[in-house]
PyMOL Python script that loads the backbone (N, CA, C, O; Angstrom):
from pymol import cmd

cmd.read_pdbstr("""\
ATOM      1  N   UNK A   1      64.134  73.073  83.536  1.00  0.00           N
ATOM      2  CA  UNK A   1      63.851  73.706  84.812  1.00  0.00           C
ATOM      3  C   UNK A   1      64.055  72.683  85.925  1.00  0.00           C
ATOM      4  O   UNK A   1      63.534  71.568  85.953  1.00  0.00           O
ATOM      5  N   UNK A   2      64.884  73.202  86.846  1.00  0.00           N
ATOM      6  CA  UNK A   2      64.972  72.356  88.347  1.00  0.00           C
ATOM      7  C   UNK A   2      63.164  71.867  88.850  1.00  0.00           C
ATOM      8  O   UNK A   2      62.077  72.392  88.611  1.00  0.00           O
ATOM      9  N   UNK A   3      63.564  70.662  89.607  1.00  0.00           N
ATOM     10  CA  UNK A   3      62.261  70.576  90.149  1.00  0.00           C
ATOM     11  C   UNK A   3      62.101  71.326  91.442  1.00  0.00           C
ATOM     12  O   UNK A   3      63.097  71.956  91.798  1.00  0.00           O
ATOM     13  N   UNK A   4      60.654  71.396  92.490  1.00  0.00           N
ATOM     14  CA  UNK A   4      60.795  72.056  93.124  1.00  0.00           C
ATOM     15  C   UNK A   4      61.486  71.874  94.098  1.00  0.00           C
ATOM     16  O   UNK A   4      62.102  72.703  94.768  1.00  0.00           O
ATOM     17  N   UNK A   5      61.376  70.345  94.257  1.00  0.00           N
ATOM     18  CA  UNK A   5      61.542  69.668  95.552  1.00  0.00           C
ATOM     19  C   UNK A   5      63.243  70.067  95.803  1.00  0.00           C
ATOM     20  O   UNK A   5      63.508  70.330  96.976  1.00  0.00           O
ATOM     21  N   UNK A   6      64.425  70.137  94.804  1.00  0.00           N
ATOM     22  CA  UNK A   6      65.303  70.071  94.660  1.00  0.00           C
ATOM     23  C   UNK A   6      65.585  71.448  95.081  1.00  0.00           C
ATOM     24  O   UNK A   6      66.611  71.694  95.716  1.00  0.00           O
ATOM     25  N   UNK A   7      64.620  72.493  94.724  1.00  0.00           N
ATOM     26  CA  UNK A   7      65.072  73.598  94.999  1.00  0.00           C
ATOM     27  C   UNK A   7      64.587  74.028  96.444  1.00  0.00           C
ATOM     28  O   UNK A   7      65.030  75.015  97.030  1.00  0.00           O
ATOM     29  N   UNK A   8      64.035  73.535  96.733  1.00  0.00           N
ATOM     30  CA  UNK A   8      63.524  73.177  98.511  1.00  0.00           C
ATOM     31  C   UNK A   8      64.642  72.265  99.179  1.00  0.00           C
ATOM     32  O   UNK A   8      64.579  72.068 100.392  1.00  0.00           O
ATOM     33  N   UNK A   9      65.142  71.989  98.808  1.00  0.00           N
ATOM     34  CA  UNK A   9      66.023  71.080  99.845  1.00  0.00           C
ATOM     35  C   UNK A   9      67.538  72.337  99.866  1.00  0.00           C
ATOM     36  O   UNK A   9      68.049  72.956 100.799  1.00  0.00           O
ATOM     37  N   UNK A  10      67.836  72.289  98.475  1.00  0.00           N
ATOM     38  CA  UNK A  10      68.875  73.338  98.572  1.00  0.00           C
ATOM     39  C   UNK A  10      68.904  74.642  99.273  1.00  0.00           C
ATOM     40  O   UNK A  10      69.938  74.937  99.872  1.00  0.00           O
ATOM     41  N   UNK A  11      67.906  75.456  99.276  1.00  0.00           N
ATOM     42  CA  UNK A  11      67.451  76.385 100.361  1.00  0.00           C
ATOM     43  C   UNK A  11      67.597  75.814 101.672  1.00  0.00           C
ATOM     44  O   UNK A  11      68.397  76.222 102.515  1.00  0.00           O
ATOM     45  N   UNK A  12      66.852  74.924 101.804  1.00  0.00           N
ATOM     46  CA  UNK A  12      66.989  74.837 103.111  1.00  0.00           C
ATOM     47  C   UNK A  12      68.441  74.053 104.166  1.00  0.00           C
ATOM     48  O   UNK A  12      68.533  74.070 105.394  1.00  0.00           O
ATOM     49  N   UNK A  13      69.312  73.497 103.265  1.00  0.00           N
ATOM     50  CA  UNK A  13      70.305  73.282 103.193  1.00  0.00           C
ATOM     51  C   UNK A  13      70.996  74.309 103.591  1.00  0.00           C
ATOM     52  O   UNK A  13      71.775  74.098 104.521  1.00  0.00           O
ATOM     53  N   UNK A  14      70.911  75.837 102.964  1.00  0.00           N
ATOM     54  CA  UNK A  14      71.795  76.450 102.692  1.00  0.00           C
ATOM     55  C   UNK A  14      71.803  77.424 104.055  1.00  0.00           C
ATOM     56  O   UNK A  14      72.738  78.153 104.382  1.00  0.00           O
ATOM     57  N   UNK A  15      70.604  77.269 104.731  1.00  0.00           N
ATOM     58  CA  UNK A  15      70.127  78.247 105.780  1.00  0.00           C
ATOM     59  C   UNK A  15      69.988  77.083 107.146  1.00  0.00           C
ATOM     60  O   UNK A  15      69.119  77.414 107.953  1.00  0.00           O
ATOM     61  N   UNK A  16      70.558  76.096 107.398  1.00  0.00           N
ATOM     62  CA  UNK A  16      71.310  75.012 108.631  1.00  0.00           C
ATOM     63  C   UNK A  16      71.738  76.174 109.488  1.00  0.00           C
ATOM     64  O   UNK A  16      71.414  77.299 109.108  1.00  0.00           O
ATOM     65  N   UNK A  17      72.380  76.044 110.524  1.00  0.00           N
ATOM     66  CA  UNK A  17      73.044  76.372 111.517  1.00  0.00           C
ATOM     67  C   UNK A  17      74.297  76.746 111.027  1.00  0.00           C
ATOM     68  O   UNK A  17      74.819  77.818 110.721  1.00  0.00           O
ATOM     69  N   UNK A  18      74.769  75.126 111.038  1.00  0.00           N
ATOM     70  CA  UNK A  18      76.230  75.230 110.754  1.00  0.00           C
ATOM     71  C   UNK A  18      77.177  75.415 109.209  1.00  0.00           C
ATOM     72  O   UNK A  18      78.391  75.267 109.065  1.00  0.00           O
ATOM     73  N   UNK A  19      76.053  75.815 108.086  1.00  0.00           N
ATOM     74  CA  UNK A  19      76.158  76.573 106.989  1.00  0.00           C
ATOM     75  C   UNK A  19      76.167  78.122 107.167  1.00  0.00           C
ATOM     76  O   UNK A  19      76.931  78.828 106.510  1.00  0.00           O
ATOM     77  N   UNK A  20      75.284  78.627 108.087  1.00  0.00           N
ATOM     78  CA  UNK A  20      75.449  79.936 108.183  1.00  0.00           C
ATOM     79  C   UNK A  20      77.099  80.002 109.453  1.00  0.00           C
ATOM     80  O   UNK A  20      78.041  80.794 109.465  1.00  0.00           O
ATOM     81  N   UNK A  21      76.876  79.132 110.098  1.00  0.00           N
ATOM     82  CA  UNK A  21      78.589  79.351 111.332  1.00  0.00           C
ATOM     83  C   UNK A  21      79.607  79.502 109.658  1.00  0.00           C
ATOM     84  O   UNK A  21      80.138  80.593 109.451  1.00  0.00           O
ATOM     85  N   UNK A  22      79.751  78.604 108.816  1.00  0.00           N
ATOM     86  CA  UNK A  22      80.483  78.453 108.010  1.00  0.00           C
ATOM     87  C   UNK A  22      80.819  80.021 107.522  1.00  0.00           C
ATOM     88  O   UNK A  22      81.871  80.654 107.609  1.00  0.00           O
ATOM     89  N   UNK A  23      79.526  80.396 106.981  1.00  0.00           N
ATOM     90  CA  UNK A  23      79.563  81.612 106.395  1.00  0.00           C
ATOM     91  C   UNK A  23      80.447  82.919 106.973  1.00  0.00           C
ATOM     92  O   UNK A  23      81.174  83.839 106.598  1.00  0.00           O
ATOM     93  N   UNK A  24      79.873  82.343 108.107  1.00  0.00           N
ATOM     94  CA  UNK A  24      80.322  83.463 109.135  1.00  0.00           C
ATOM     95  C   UNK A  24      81.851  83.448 109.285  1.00  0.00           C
ATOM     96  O   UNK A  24      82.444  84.348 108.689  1.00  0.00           O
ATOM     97  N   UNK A  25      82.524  82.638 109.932  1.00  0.00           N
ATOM     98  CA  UNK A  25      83.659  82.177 109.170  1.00  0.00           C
ATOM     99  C   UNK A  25      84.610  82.379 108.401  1.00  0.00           C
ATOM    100  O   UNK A  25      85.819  82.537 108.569  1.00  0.00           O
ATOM    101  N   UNK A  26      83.449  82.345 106.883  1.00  0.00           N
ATOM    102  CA  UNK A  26      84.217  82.591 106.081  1.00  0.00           C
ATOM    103  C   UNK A  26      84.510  84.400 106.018  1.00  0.00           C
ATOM    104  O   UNK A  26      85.527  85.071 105.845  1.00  0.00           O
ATOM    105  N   UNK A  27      83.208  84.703 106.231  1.00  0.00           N
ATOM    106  CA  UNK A  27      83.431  87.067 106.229  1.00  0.00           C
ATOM    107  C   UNK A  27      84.207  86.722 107.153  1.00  0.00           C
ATOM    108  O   UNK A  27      85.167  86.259 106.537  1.00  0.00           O
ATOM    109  N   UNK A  28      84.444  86.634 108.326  1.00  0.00           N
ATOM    110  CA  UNK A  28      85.352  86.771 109.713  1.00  0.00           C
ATOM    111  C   UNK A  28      87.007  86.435 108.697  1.00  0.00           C
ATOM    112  O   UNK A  28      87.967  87.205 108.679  1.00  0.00           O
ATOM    113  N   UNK A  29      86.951  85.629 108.249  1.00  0.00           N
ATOM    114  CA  UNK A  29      88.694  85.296 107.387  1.00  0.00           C
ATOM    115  C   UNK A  29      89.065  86.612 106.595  1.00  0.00           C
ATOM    116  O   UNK A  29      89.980  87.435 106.614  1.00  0.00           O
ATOM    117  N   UNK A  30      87.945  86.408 105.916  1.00  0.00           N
ATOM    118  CA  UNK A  30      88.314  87.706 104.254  1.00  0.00           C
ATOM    119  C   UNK A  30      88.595  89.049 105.276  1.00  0.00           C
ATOM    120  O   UNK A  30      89.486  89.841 104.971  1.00  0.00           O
ATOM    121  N   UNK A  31      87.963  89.205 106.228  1.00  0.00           N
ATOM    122  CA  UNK A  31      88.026  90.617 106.974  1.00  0.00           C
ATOM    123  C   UNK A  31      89.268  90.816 107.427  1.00  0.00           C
ATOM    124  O   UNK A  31      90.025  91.751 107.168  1.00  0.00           O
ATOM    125  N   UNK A  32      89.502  89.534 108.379  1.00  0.00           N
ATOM    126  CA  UNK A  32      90.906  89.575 108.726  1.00  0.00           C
ATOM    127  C   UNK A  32      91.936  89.309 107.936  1.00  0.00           C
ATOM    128  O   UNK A  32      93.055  89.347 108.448  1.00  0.00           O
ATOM    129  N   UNK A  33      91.818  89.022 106.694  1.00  0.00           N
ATOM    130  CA  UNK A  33      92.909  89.228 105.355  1.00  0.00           C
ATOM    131  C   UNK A  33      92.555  90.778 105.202  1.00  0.00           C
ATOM    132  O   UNK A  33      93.670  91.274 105.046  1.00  0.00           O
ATOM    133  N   UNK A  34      91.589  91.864 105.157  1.00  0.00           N
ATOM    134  CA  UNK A  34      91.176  92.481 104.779  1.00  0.00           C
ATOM    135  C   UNK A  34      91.929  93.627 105.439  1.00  0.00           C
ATOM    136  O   UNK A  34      92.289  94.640 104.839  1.00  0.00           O
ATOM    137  N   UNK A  35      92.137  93.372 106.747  1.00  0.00           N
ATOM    138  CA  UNK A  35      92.855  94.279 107.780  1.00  0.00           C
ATOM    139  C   UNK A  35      94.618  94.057 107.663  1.00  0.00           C
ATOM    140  O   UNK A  35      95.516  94.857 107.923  1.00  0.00           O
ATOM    141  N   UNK A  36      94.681  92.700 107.188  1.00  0.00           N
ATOM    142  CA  UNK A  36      96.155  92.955 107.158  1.00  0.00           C
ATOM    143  C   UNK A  36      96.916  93.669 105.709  1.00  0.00           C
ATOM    144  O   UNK A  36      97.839  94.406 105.361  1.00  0.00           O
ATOM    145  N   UNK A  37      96.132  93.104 105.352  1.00  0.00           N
ATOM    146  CA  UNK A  37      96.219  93.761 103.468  1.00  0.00           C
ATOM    147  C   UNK A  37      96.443  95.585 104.042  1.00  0.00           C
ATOM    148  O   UNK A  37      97.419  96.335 104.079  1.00  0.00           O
ATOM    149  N   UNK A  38      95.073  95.722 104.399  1.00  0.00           N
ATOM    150  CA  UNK A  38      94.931  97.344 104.600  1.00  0.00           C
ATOM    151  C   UNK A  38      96.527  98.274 105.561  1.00  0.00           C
ATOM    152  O   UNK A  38      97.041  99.380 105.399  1.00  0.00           O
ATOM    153  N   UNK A  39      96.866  96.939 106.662  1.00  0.00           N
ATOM    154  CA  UNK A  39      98.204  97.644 107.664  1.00  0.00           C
ATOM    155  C   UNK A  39      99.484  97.379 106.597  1.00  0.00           C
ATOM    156  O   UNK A  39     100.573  97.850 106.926  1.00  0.00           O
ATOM    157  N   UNK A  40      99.396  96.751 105.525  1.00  0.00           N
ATOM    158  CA  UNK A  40     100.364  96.484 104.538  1.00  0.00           C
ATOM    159  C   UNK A  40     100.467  97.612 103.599  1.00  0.00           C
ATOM    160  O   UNK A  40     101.544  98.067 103.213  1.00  0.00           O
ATOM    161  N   UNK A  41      99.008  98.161 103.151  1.00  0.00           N
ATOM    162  CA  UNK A  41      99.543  99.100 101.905  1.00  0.00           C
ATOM    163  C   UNK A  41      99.669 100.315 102.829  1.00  0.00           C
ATOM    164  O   UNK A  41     100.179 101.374 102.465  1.00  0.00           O
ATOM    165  N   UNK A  42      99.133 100.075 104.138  1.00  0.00           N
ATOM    166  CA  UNK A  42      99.586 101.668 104.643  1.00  0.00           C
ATOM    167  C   UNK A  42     100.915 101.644 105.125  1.00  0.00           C
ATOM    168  O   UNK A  42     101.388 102.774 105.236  1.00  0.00           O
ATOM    169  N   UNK A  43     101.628 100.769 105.430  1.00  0.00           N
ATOM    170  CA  UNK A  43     102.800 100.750 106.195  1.00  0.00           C
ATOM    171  C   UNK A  43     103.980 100.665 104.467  1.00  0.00           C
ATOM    172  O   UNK A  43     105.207 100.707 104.557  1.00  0.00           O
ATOM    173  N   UNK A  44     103.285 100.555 103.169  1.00  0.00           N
ATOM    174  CA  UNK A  44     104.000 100.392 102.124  1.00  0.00           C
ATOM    175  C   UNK A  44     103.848 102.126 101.856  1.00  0.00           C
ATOM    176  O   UNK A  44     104.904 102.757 101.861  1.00  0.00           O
ATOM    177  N   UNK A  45     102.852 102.712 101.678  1.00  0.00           N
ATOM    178  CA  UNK A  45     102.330 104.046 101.574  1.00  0.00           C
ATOM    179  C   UNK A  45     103.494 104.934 102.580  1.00  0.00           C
ATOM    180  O   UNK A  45     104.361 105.606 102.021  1.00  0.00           O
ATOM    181  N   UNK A  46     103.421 104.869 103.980  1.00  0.00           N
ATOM    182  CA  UNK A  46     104.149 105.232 104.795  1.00  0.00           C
ATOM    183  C   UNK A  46     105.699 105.330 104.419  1.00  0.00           C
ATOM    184  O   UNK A  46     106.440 106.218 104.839  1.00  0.00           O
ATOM    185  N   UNK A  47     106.065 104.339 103.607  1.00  0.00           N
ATOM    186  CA  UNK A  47     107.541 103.666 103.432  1.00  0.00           C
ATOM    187  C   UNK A  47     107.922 104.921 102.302  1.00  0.00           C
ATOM    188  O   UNK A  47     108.952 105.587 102.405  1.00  0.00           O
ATOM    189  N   UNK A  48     107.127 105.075 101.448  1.00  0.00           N
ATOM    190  CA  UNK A  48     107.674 105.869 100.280  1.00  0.00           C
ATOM    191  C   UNK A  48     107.470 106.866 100.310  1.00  0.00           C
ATOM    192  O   UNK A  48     108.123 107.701  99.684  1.00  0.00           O
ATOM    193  N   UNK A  49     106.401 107.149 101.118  1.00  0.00           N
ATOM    194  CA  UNK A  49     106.246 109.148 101.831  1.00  0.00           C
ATOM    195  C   UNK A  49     107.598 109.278 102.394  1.00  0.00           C
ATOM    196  O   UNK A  49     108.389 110.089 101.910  1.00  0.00           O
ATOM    197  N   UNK A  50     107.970 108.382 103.581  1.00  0.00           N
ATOM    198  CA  UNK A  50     109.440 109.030 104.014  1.00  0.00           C
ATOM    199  C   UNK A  50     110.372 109.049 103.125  1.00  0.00           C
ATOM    200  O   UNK A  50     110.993 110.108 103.034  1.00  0.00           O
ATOM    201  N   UNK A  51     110.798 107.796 102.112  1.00  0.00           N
ATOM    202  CA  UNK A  51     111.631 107.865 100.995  1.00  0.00           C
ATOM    203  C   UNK A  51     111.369 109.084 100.355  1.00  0.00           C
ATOM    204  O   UNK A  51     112.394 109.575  99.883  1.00  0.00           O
ATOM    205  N   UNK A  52     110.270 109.794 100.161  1.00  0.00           N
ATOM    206  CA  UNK A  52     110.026 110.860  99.302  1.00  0.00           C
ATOM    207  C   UNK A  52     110.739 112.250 100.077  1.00  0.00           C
ATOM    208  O   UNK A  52     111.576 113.005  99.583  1.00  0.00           O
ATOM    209  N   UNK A  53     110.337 112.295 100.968  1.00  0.00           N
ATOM    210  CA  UNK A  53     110.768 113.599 101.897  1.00  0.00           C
ATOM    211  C   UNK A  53     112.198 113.216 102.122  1.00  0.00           C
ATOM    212  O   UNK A  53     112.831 114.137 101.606  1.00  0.00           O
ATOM    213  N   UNK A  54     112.852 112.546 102.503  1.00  0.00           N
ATOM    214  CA  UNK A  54     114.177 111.663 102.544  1.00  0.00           C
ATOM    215  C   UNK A  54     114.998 112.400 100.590  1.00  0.00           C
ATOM    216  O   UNK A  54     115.828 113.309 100.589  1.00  0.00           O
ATOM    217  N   UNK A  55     114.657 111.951  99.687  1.00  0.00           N
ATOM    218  CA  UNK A  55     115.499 112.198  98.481  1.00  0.00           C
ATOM    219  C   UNK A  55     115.157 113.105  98.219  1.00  0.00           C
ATOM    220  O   UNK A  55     115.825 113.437  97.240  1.00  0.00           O
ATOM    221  N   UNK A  56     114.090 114.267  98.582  1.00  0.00           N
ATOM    222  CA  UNK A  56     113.516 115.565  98.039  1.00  0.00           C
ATOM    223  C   UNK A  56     114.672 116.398  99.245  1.00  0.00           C
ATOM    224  O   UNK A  56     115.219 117.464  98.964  1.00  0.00           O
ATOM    225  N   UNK A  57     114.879 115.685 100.550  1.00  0.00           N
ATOM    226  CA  UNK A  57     115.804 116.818 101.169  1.00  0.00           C
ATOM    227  C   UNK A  57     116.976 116.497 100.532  1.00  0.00           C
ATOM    228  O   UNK A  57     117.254 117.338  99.677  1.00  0.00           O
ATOM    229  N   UNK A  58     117.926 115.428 100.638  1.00  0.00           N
ATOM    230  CA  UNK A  58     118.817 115.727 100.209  1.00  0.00           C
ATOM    231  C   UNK A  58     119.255 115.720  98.731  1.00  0.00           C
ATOM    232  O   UNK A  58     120.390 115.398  98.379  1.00  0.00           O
ATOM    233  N   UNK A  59     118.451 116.031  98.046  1.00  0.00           N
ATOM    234  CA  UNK A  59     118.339 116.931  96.516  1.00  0.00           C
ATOM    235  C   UNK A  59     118.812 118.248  96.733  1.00  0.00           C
ATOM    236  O   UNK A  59     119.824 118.798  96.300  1.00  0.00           O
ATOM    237  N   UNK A  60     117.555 118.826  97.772  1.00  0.00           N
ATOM    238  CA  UNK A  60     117.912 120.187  97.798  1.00  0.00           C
ATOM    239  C   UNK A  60     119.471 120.771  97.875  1.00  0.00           C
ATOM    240  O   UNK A  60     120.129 121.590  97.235  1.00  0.00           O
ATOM    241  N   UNK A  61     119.770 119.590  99.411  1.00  0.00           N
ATOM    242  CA  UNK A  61     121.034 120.274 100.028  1.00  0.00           C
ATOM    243  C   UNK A  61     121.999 119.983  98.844  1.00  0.00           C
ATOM    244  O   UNK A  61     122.874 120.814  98.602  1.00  0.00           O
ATOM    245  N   UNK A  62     121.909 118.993  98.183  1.00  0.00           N
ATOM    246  CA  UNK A  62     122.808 118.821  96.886  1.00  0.00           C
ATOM    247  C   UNK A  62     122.730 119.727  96.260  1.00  0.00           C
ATOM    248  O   UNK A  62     123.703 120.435  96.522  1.00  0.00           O
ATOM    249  N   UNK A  63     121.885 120.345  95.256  1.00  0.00           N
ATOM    250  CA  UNK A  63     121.886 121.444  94.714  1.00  0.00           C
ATOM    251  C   UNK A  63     122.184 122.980  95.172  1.00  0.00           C
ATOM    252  O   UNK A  63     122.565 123.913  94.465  1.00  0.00           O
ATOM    253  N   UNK A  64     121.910 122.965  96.503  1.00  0.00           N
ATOM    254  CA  UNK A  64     122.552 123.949  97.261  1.00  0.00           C
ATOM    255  C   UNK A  64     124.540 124.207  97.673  1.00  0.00           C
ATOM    256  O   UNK A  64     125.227 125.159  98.042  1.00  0.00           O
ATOM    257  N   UNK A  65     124.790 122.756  97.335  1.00  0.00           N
ATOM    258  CA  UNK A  65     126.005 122.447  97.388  1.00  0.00           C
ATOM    259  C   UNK A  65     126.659 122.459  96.266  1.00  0.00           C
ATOM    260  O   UNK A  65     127.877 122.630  96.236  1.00  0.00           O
ATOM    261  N   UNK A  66     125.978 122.292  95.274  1.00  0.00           N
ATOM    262  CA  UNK A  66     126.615 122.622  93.616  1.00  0.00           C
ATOM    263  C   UNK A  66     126.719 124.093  93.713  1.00  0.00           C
ATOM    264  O   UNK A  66     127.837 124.607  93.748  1.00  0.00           O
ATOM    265  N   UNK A  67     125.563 124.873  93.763  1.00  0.00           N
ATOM    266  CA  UNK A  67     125.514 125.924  93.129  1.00  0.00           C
ATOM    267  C   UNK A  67     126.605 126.786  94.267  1.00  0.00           C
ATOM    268  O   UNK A  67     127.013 127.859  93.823  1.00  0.00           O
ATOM    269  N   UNK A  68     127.145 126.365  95.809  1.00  0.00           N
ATOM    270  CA  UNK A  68     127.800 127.269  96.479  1.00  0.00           C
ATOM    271  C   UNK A  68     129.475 127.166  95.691  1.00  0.00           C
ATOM    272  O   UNK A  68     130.302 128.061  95.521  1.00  0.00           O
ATOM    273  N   UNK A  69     129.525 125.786  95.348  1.00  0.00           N
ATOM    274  CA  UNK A  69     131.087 125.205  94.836  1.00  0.00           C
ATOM    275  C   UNK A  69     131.081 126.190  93.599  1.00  0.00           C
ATOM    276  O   UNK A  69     131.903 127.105  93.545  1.00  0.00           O
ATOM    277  N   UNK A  70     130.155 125.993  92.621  1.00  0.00           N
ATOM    278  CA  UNK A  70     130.343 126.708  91.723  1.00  0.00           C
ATOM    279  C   UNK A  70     130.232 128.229  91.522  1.00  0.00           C
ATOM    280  O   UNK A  70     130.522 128.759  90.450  1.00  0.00           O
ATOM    281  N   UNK A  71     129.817 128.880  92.554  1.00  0.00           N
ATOM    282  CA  UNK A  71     129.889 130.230  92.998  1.00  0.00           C
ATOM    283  C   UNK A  71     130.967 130.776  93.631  1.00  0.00           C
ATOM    284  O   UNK A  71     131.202 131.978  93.758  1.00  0.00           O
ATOM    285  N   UNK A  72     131.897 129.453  94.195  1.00  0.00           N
ATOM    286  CA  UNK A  72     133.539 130.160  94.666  1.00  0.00           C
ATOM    287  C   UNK A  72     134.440 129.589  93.526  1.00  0.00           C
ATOM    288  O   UNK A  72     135.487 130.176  93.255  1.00  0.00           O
ATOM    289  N   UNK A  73     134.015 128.295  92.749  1.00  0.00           N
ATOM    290  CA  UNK A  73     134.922 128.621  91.770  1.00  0.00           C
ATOM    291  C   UNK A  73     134.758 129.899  90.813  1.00  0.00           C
ATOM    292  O   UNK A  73     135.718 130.516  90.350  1.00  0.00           O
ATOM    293  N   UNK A  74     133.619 130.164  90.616  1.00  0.00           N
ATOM    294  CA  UNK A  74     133.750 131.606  89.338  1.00  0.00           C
ATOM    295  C   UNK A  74     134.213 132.917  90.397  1.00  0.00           C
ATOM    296  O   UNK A  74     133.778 133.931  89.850  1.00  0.00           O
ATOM    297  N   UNK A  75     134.862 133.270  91.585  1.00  0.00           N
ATOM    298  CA  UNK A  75     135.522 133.820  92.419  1.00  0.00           C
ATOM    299  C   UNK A  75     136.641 133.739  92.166  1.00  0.00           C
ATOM    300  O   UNK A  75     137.357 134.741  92.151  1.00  0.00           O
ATOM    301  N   UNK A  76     137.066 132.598  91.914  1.00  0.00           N
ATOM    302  CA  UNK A  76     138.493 131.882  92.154  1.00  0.00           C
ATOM    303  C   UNK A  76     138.915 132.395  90.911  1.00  0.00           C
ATOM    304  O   UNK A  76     139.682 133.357  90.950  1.00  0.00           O
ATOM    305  N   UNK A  77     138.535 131.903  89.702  1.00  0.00           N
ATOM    306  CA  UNK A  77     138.380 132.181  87.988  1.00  0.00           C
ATOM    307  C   UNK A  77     138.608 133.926  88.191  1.00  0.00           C
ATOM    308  O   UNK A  77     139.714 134.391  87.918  1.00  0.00           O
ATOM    309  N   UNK A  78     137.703 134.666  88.590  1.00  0.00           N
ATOM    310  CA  UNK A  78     137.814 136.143  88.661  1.00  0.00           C
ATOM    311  C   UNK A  78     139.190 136.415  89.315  1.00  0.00           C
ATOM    312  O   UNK A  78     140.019 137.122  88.741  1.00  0.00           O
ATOM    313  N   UNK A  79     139.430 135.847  90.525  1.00  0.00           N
ATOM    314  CA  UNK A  79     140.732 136.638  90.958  1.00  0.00           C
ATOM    315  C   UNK A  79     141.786 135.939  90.184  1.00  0.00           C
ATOM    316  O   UNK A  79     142.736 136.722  90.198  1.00  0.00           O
ATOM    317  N   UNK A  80     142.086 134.996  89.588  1.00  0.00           N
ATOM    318  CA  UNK A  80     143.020 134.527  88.909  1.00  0.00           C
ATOM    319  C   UNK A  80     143.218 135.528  87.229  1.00  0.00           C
ATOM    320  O   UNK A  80     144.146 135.740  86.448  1.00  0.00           O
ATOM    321  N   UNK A  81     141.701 135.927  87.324  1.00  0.00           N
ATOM    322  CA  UNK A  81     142.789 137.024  85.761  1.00  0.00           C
ATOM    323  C   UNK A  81     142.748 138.089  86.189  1.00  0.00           C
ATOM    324  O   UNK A  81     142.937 138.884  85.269  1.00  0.00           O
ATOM    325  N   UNK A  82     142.565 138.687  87.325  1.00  0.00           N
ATOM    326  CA  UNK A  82     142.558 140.182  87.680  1.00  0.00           C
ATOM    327  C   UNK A  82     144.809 139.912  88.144  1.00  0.00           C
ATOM    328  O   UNK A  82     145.721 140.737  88.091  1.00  0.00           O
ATOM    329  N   UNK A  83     144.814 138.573  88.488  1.00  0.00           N
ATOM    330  CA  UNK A  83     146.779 138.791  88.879  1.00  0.00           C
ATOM    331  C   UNK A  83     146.907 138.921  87.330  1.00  0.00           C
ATOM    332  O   UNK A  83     148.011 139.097  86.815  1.00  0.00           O
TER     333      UNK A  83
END
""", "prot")
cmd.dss("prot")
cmd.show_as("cartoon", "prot")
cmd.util.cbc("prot")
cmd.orient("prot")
């Protein structure tokens, strides 16, 4: 077991002025890592929502573009055995 005296000095050590400025400090850093982290995954979040709406439209119009090509070729196919 610690003695007391030791554990009296460390307390009171730990509660100084310029141990608690420290502290302070230190939350004030992590926060402001905390905020840039946060404008990072939203601006990463942001990035792949538009990529998403971005390859989901032109999917569509692609598939809209297959299925019109292949709807005048089986036209084309029809009038070629009706000569």
């Amino acid at each position: 077991m610690e003695p007391v005296a030791s554990r009296l000095i460390r307390e009171d050590y730990s509660s100084t002025p310029a141990s608690r400025r420290r502290e302070r400090r230190g939350e004030k850093a992590a926060a402001a890592e905390m905020a840039v982290a946060d404008v990072a995954f939203k601006a990463l979040t942001a990035g792949l929502g538009v990529a998403t709406l971005y390859l989901a439209g032109t999917f569509s119009v692609n598939v809209y573009r297959g299925l019109s090509w292949h709807s005048e070729q089986s036209k084309l196919e029809k009038e070629k055995r009706e000569d």
